[in-house]
Backbone as JSON Lines, residues from 0, in Angstrom:
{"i":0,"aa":"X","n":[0.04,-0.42,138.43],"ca":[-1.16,0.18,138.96],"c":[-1.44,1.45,138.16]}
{"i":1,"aa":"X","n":[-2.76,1.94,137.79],"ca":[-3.35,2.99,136.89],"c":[-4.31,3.38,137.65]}
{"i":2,"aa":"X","n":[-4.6,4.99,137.87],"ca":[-5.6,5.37,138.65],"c":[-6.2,5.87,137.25]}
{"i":3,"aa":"X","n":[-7.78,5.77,137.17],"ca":[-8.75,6.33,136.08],"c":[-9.3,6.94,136.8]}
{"i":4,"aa":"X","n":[-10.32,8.28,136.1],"ca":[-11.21,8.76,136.59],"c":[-12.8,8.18,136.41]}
{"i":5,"aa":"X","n":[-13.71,7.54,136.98],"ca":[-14.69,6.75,136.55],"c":[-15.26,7.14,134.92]}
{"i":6,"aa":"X","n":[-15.79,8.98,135.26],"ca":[-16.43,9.25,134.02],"c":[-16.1,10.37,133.93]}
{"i":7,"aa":"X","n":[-15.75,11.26,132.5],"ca":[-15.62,12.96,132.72],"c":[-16.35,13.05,131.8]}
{"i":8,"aa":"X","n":[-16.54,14.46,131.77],"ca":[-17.24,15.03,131.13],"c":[-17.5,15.15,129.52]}
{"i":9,"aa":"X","n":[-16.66,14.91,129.13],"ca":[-16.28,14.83,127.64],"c":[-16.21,13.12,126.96]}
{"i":10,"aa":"X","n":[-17.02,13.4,126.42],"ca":[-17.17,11.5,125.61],"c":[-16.43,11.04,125.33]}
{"i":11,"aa":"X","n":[-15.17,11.79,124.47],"ca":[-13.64,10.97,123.55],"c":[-13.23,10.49,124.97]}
{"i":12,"aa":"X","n":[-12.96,11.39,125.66],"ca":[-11.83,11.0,126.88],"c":[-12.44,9.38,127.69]}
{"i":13,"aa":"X","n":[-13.87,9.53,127.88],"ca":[-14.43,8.43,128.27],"c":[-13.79,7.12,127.71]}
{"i":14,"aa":"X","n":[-14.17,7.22,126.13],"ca":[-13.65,6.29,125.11],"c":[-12.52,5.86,125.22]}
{"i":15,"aa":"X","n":[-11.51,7.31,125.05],"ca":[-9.98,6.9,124.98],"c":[-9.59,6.55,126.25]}
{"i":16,"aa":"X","n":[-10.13,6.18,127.43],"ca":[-9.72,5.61,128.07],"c":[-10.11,4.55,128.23]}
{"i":17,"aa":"X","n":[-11.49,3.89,127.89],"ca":[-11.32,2.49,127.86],"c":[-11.0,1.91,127.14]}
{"i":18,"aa":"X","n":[-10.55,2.71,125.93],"ca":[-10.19,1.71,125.12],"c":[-8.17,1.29,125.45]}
{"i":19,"aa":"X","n":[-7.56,2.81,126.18],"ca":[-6.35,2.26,126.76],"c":[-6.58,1.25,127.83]}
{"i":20,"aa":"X","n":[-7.48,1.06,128.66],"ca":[-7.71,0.14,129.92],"c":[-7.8,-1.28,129.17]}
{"i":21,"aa":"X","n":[-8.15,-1.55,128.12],"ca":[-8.03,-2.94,127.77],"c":[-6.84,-3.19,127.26]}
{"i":22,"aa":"X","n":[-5.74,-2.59,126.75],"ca":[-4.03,-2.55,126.59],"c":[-3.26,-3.26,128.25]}
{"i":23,"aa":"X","n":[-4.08,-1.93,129.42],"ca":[-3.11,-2.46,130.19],"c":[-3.73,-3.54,131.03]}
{"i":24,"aa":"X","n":[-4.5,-3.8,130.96],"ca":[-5.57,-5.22,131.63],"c":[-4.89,-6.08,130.83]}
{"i":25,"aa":"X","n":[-4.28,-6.02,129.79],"ca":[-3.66,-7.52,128.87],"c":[-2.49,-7.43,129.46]}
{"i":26,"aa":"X","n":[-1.83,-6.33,130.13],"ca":[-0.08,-6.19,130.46],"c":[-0.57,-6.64,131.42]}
{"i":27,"aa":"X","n":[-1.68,-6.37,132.58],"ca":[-1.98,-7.33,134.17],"c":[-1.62,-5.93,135.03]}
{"i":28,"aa":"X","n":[-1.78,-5.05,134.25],"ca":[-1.62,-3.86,135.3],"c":[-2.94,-3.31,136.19]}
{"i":29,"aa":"X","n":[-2.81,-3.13,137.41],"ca":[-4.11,-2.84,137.93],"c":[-4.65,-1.59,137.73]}
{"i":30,"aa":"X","n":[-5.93,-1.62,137.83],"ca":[-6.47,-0.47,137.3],"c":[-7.7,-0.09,138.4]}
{"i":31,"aa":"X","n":[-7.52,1.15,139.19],"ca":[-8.25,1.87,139.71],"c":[-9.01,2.83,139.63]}
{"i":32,"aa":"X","n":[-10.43,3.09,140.4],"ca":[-10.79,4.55,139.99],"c":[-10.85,5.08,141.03]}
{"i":33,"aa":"X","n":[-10.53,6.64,140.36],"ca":[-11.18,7.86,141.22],"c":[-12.18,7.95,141.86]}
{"i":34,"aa":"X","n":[-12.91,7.69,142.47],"ca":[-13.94,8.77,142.39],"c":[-13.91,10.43,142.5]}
{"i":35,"aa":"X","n":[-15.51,11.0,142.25],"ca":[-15.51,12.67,142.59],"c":[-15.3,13.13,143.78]}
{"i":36,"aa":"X","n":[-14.31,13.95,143.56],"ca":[-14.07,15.02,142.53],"c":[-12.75,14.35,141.95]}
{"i":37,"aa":"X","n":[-12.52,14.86,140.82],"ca":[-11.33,14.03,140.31],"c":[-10.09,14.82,140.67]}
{"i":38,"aa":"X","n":[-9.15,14.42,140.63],"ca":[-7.21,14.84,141.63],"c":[-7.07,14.79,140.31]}
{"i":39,"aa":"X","n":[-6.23,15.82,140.04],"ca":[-4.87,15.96,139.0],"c":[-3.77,15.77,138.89]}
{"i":40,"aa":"X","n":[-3.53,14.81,140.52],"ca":[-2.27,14.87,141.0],"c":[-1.83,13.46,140.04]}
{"i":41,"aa":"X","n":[-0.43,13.38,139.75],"ca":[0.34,12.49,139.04],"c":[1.54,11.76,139.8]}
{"i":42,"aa":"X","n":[2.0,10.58,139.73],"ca":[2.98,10.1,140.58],"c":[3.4,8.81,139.36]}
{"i":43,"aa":"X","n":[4.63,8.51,139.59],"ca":[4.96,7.44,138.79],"c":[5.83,6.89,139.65]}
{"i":44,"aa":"X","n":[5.85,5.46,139.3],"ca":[6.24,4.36,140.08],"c":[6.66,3.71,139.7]}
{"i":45,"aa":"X","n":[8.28,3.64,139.53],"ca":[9.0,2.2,138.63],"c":[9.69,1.68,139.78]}
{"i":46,"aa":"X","n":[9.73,0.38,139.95],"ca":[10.07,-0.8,140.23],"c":[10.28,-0.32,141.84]}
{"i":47,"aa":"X","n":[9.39,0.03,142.42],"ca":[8.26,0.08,143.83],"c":[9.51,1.37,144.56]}
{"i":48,"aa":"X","n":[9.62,1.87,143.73],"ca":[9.99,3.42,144.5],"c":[9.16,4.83,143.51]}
{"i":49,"aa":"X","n":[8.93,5.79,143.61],"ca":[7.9,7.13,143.7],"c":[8.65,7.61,142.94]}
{"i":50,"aa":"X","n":[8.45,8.58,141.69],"ca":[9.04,9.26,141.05],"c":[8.56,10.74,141.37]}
């Protein structure tokens, strides 16, 4: 699972993220968005426990 932010403000970041979202759409990872306002918060998740 991948949380995105729909759109920010800055164009590259737009880009560089869809262009990572088609990497992990081929791994079958799900991919979510934010909506506004966007969280900065970070969490990682290997093999279904919270880092």
């Amino acid at each position: 699972m991948c949380c995105f932010v729909r759109k920010t403000n800055l164009t590259y970041m737009n880009w560089a993220n869809r262009n990572t979202l088609i990497e992990l759409i081929r791994w079958g990872i799900r991919i979510y968005y934010q909506p506004a306002p966007f969280s900065h918060s970070k969490f990682l998740r290997v093999d279904e426990t919270y880092i």
